[in-house]
C-alpha positions as CSV (number, residue, x, y, z in Angstrom):
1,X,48.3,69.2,-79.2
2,X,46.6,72.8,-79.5
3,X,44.4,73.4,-81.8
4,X,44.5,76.4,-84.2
5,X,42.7,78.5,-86.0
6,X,38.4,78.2,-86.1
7,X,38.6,75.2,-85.1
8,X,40.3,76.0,-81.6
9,X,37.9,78.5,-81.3
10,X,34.8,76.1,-81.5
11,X,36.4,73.5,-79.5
12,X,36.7,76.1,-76.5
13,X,33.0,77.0,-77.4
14,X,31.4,73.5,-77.0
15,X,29.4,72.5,-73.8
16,X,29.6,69.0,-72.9
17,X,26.9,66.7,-74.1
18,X,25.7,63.2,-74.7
19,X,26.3,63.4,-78.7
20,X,30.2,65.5,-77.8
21,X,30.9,62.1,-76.2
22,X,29.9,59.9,-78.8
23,X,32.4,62.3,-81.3
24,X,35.5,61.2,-79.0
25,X,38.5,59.5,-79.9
26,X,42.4,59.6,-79.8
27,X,43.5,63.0,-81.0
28,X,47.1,62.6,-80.0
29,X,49.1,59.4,-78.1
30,X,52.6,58.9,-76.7
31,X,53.8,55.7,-77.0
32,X,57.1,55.8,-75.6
33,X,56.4,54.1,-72.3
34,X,58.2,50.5,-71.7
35,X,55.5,49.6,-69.0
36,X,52.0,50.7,-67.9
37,X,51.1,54.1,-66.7
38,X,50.4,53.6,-63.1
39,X,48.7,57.4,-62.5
40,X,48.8,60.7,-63.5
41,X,48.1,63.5,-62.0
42,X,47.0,67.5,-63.0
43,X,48.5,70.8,-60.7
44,X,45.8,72.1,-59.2
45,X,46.5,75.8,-60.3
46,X,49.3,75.6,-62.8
47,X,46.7,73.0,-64.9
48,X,48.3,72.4,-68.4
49,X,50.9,70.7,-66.1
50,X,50.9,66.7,-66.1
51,X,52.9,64.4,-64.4
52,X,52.6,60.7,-65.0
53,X,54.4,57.4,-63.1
54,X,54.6,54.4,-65.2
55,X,56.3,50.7,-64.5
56,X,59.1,51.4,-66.7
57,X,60.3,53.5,-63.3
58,X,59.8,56.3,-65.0
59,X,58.1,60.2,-63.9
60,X,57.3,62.4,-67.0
61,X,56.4,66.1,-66.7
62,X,54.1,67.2,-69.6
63,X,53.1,70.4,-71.0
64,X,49.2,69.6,-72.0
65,X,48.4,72.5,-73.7
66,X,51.7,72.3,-76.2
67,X,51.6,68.5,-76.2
68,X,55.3,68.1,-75.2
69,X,57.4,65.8,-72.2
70,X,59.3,68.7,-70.6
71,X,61.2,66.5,-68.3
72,X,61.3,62.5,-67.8
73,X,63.6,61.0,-64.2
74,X,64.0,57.6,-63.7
75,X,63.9,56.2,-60.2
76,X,65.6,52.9,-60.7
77,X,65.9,52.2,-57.1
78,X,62.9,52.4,-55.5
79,X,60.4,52.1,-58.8
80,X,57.6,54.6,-59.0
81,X,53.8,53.4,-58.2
82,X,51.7,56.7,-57.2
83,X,52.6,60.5,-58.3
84,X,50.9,63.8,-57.6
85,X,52.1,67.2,-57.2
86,X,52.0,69.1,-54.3
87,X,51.6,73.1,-54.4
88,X,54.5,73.5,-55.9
89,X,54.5,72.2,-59.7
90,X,57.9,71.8,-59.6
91,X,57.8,69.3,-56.7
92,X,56.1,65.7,-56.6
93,X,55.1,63.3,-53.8
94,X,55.5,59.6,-55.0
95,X,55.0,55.8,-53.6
96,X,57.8,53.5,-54.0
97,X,57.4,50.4,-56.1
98,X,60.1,47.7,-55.3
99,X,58.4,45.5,-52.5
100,X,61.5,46.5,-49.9
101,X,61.0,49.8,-49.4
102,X,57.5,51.4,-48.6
103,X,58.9,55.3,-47.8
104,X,56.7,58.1,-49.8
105,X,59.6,60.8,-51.2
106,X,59.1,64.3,-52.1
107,X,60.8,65.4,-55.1
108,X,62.4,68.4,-57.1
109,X,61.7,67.9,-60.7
110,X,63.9,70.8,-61.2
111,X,67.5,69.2,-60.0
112,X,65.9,65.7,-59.5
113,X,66.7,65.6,-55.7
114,X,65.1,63.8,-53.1
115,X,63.8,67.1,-50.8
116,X,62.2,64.3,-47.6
117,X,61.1,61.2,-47.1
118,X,58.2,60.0,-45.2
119,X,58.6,56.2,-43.8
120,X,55.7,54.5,-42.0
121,X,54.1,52.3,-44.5
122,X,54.5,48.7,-44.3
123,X,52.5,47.6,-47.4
124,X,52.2,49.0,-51.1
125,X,50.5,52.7,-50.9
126,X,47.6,52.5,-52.7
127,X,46.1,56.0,-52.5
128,X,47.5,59.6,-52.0
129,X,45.2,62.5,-51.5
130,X,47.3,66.1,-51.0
131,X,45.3,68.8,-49.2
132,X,44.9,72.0,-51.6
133,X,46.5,75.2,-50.6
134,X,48.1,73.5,-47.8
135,X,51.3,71.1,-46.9
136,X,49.3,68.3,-45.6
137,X,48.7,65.2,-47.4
138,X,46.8,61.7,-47.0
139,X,48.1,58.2,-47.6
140,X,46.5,54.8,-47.4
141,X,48.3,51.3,-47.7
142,X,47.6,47.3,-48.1
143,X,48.8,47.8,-44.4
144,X,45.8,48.6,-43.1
145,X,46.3,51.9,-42.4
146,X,45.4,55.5,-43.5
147,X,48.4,58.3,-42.4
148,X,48.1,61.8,-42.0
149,X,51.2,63.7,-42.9
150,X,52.6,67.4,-42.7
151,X,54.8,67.8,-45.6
152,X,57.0,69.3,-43.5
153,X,57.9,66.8,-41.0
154,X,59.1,63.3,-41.5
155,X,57.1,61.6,-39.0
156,X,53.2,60.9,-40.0
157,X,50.5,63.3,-37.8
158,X,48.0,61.2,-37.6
159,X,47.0,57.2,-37.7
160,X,43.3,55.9,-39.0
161,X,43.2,51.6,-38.6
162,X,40.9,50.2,-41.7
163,X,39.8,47.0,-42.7
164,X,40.9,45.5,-46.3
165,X,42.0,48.4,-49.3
166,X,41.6,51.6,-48.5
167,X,40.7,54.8,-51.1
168,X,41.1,58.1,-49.9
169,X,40.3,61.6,-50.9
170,X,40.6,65.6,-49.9
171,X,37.2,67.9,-51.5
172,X,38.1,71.1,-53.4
173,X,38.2,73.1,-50.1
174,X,40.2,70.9,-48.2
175,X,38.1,70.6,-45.1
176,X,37.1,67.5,-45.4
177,X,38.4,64.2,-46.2
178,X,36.5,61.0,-47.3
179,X,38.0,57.0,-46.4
180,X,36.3,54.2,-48.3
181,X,36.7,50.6,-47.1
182,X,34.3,47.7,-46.3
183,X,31.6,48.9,-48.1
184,X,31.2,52.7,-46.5
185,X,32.8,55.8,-47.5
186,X,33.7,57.6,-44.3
187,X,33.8,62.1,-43.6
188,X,36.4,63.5,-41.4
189,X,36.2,67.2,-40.6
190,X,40.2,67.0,-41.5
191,X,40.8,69.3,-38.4
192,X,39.5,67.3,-36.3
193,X,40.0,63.6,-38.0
194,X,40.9,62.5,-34.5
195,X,37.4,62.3,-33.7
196,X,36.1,60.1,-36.0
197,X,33.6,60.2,-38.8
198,X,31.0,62.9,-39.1
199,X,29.1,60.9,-41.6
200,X,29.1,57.2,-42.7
201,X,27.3,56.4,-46.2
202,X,26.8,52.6,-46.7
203,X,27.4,52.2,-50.3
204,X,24.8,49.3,-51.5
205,X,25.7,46.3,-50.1
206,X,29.7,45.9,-51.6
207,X,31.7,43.9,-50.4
208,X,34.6,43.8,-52.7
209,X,38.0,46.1,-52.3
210,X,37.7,50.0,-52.6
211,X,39.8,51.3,-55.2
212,X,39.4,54.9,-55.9
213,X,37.9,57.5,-54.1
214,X,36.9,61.7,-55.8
215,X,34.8,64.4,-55.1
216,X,33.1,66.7,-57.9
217,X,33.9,69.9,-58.5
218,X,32.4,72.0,-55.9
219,X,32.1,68.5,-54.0
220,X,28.4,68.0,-54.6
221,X,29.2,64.5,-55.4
222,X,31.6,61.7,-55.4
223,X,32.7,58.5,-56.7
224,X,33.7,55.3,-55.7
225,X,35.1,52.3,-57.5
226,X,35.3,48.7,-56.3
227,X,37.2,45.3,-57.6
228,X,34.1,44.1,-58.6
229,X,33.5,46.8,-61.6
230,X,30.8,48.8,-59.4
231,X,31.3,52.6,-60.0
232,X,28.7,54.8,-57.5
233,X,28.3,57.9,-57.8
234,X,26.7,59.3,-54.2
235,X,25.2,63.1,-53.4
236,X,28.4,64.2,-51.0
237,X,26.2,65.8,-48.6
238,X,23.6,63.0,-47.8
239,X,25.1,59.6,-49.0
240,X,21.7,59.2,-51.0
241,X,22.6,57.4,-54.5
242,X,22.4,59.1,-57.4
243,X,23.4,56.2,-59.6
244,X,25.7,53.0,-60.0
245,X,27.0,51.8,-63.1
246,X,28.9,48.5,-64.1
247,X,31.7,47.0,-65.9
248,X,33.9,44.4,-65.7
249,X,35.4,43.5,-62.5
250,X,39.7,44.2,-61.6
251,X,41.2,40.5,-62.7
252,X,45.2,41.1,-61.8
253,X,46.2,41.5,-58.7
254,X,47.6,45.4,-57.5
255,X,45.1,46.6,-60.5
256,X,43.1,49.9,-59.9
257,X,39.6,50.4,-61.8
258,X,39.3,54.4,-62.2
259,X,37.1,56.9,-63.1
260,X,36.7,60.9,-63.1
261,X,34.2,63.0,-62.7
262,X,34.0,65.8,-66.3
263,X,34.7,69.3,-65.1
264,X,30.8,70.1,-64.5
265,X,30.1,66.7,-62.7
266,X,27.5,65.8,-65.7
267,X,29.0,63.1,-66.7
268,X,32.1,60.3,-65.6
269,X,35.0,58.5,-67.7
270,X,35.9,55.5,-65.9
271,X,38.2,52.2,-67.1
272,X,37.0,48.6,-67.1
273,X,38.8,45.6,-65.9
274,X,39.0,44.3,-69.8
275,X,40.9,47.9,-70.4
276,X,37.6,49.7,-72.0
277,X,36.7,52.8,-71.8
278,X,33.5,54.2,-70.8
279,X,31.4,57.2,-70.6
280,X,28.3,57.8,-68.6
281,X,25.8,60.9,-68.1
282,X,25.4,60.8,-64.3
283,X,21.9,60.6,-64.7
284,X,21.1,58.7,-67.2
285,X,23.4,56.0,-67.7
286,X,25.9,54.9,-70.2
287,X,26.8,57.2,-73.6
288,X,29.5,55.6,-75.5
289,X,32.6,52.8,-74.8
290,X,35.2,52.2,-76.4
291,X,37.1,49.1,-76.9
292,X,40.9,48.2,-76.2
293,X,43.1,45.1,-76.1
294,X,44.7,45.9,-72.9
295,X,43.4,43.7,-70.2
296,X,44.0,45.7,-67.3
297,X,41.7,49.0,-66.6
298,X,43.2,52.6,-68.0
299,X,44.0,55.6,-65.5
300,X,41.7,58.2,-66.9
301,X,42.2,61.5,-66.0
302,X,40.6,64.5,-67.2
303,X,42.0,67.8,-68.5
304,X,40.5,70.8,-65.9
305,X,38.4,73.0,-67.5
306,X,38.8,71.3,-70.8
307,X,36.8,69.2,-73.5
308,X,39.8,66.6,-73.4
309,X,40.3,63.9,-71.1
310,X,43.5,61.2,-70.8
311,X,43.8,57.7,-70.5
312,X,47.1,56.3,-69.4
313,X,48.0,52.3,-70.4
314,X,51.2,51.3,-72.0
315,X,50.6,54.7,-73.7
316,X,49.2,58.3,-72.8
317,X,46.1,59.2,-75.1
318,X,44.7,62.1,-75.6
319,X,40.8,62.5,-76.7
320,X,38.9,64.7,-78.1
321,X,35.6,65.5,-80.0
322,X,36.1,65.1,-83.9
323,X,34.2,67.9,-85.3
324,X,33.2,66.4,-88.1
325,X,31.2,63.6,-86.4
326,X,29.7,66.4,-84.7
327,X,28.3,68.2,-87.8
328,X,26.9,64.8,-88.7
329,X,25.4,64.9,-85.2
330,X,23.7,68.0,-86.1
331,X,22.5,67.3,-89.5
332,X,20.5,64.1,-88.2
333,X,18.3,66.2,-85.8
């Protein structure tokens, strides 16, 4: 899907803005799924690589910046749920999805082999969060419990007990660690998690299921979703709100309502239980949606450091500005 020529060139060029959001739409989609795309994930370093885990039992390993699948694997036995790389693009962590076996697995995309498992879980993994730079890794379960693990041993570090769904993230830095459930989003020095909490924000007065948790770049902020269709976006070093937006609440059961922050934490993309699509300028509120006739909630993921972010359904889209709708952005000012 790179662009050529001029155009390329004032692509690159463009800041993000309220009106660059409006120009979106689907620049490029692969439709060769046979189920929904249940997450996707960037490297953290090696960034035009994507991996993506879909119900068809399938893991795909994308080139973004040429548009291409590089690699699919099939896990057939266990099913495939969650996927994220670890420091090494050419391994993946992933959550099983056959209802017998719970065990994460750690996996060489090169030879497709099965490098350790990590068995603990008694309940669907919900969340994964790897710690950057570093072989540790978080995961969180319908089990009611949150695991610390050390990538290199098979036996989980560290146990946290929660109540109800819990969403779970690592900052940029890797020094701290956030748990959401029951209507709080929890900070852990993740040196010394054993400890407890070194903050507790009370987000509104939510009640429903956590979903997803993500910091910003540079962690200034962070996000939470909820069943309910509540997206809040929270300063990361106070808890005060910054803002909350709506939209429809998570209707099947095992669904996941998610958003992302835009490389410069200006704005959000998030999904909507009725399989929308929306954008919203942190500060000020909603810029564009866009409609669907899915009825489950997108993954949405966005390209680092790029004016392109992806939504994953029963297909992987790509969008993009249209340039054109730009110019006639320009000319009505």
């Amino acid at each position: 899907m790179a662009e050529r020529g001029e155009e390329s060139k004032e692509r690159v060029s463009m800041e993000l803005s309220d009106e660059v959001f409006k120009a979106m739409e689907v620049g490029l989609a692969f439709r060769d799924y046979n189920g929904r795309i249940s997450s996707m994930d960037f490297h953290s370093r090696a960034t035009n690589y994507l991996v993506t885990a879909s119900d068809d039992e399938s893991i795909r390993l994308y080139d973004i910046q040429n548009a291409i699948c590089l690699k699919t694997i099939n896990s057939k036995k266990y099913g495939v749920d969650l996927v994220c790389f670890t420091d090494n693009p050419a391994i993946v962590l992933y959550s099983s999805k056959n209802g017998w076996d719970e065990s994460l697995r750690l996996l060489s995309l090169q030879d497709n082999k099965y490098l350790r498992y990590f068995k603990g879980h008694h309940d669907r993994v919900v969340c994964l969060s790897l710690c950057p730079g570093k072989d540790t890794f978080i995961s969180g379960s319908l089990d009611q419990t949150v695991l610390l693990w050390d990538a290199r041993a098979d036996k989980a570090q560290g146990l946290l007990r929660v109540q109800g769904r819990p969403a779970v993230s690592f900052d940029e830095q890797g020094m701290v660690f956030g748990l959401a459930f029951g209507g709080a989003i929890r900070l852990f020095d993740s040196r010394f998690y054993e400890k407890g909490p070194f903050e507790v924000f009370y987000v509104g007065e939510e009640e429903s299921e956590a979903n997803v948790l993500k910091f910003s770049n540079g962690g200034r902020q962070m996000l939470l979703t909820t069943t309910e269709g509540h997206v809040y976006i929270l300063d990361s070093f106070n808890g005060t709100p910054v803002n909350t937006f709506k939209v429809k609440p998570v209707l099947s059961d095992g669904g996941t309502l998610e958003a992302s922050f835009s490389p410069d934490g200006a704005y959000v993309v998030s999904g909507s239980g009725d399989g929308s699509v929306f954008a919203w300028n942190v500060k000020n509120g909603k810029v564009a949606c866009w409609g669907s006739t899915d009825t489950e909630p997108p993954m949405i993921k966005w390209v680092p450091g790029s004016l392109m972010f992806l939504t994953g359904s029963s297909e992987l889209s790509f969008w993009v500005p249209d340039l054109s709708k730009l110019s006639s952005f320009a000319g009505t000012k």
